[in-house]
N, C-alpha and C positions, 0 to 999 in steps of 0.2 A: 730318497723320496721326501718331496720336501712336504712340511703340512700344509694343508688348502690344497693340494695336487689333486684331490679328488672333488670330482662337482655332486656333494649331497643333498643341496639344495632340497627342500622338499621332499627331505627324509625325515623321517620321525625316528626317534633310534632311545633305547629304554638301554642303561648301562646298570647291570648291579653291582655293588660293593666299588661304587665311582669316587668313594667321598677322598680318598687317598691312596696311595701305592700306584700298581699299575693302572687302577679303575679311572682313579683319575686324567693319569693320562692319555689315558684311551679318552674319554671325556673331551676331556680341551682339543686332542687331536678333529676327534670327531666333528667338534662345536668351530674348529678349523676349516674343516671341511665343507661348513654350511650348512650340517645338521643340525636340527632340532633335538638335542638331547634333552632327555630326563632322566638323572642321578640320584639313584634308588641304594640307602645306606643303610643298615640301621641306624649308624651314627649321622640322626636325622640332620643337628645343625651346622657338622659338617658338610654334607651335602647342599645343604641350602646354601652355604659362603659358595661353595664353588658354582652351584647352579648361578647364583648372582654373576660371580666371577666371568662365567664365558655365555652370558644371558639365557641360559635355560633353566632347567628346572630341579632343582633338588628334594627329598622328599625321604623321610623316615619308611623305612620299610625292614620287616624281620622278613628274608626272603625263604624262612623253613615255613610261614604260614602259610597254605598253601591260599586257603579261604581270601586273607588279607592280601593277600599276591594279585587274586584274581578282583579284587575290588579297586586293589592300586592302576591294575591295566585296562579297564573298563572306565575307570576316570579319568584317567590321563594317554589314554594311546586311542584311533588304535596306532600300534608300532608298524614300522618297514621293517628295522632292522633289532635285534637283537643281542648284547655283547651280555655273557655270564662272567663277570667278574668277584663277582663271593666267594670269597674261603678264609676257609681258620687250619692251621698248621698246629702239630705239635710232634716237637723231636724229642720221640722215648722210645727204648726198642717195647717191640710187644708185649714181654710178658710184665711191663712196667707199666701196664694199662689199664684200665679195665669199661668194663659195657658203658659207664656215661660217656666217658672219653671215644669210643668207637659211634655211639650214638651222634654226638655233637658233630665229628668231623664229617660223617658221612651224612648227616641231615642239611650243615651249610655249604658241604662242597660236591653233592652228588643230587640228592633229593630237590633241592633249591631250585637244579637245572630243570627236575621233572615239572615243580609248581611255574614257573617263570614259560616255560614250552608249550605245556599244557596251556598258558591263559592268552598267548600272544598268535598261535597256530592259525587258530580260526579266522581271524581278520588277514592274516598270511593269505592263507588259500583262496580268500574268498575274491582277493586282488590279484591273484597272479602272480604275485613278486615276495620275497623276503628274503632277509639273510640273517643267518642264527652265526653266531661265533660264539664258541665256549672256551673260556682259558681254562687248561687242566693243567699238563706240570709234565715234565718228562720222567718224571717218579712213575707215573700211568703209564709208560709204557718199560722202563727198566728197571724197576723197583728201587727201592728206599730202603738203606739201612739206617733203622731209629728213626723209620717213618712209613709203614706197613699199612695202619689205615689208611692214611693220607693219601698213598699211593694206591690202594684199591679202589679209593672214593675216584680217584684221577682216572685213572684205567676206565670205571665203569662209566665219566663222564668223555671218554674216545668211544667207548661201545655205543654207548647211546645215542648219540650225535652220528656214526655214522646209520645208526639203523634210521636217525630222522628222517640226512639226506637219501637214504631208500628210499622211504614212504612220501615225503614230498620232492622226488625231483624232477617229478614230470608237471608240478604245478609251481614251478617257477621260483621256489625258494630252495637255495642253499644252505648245507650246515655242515660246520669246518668245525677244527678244531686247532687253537694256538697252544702251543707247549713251550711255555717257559724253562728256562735250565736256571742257574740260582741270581736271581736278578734285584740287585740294591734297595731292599724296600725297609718297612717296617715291622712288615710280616717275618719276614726273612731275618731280619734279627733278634725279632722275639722270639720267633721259633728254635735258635741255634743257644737261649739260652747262655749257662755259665760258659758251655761249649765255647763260643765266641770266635777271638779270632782265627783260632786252631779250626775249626770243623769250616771256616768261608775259606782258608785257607786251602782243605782237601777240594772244597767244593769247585776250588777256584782250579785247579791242578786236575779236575775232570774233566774241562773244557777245551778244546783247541784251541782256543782264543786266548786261552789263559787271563782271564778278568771276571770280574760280574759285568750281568749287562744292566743295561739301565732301563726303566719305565716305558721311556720314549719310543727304544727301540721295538718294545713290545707293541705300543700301538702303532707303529708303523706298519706292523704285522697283520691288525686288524684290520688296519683304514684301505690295504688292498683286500682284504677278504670282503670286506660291505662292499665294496665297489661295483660299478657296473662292468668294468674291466675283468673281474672276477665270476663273471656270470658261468663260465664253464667249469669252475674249479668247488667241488662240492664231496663231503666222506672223508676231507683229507686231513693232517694232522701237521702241522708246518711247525714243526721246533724253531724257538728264536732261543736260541741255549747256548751260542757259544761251539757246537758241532759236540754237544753232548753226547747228544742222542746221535752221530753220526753210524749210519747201519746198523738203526733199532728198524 
């Protein structure tokens, strides 16, 4: 699939955690495609170089505030489409943790989806049309060793997402879900740690594919989920992992 393949013209599309790793490529793909993106980071000035970058818009956002979420999307949307790209990773087994550390993951990689869903829903339904994509992690659905939050924050953002597309599929908006398997980022090697090349190396030997994947191939992932092409395709979870997750 090449990028621009899809005609989004006349989409409006709110990406979080856009400013680098896979957010941004989802970004530039999107911004590809003829959407109207706006790149919601905390890492405000990064987002703003890239919003420069592919002519939309970048923008400082803590996506755990629910309050500030809803002020961000009522300024600048409303949205069509919706990509959840926020998360924080941290590889410790469990009992090497404790309540801030289970707090943090699960506020920017579970909670983040409820405030971002919550603010963008109502102009959804009110048009007929939307499309929500959440990236969670194929940890959600086959669990993580020496990544137990992480992996229930992921999980509960597959639950969520499909109980969305329940409640809105008869009003014209989708909600999917893309599951990454371990993909070349910067997340990805902060989280692996002293760990390093040894634990990408098991990561990499869990895959069929046998490599990491890369950025790109993940938004590739997304840009048919937004699509109009994808209007029947809603509840589901599509690993771009490498056939990680094959017969999860």
């Amino acid at each position: 699939m090449a990028a621009g393949s899809q005609n989004l013209q006349g989409r409006r599309v709110l990406v979080t955690g856009g400013a680098s790793g896979i957010g941004a490529a989802i970004a530039r793909r999107l911004a590809a495609d003829d959407a109207a993106v706006v790149i919601a980071d905390i890492q405000g000035d990064a987002a703003a170089r890239l919003g420069d970058e592919i002519a939309g818009t970048g923008i400082p956002l803590d996506v755990t505030d629910f309050e500030r979420v809803a002020e961000s999307v009522a300024q600048h949307g409303p949205f069509d489409i919706l990509v959840n790209c926020a998360g924080v990773d941290q590889h410790a087994f469990f009992t090497q943790t404790a309540p801030n550390d289970w707090r943090r993951l699960l506020a920017v990689n579970l909670e983040s989806v409820f405030n971002t869903t919550h603010a963008v829903l109502p102009a959804m339904q009110a048009a007929g049309w939307g499309r929500i994509v959440n990236v969670a992690s194929e940890a959600g659905r086959l669990g993580s060793r020496g990544g137990s939050v992480y992996a229930a924050a992921k999980g509960g953002v597959i639950a969520f997402t499909r109980s969305i597309a329940r409640e809105n599929g008869r009003k014209g908006i989708t909600a999917n879900v893309v599951a990454p398997g371990p993909i070349d980022t910067p997340l990805l090697r902060q989280a692996v740690g002293d760990a390093g090349d040894k634990l990408l190396g098991a990561m990499t030997g869990a895959t069929l594919a046998g490599r990491l994947g890369t950025p790109d191939e993940v938004a590739a992932a997304v840009a048919f989920l937004v699509s109009e092409s994808a209007g029947y395709v809603t509840g589901e979870v599509l690993g771009v992992s490498g056939g990680m997750g094959c017969g999860a």
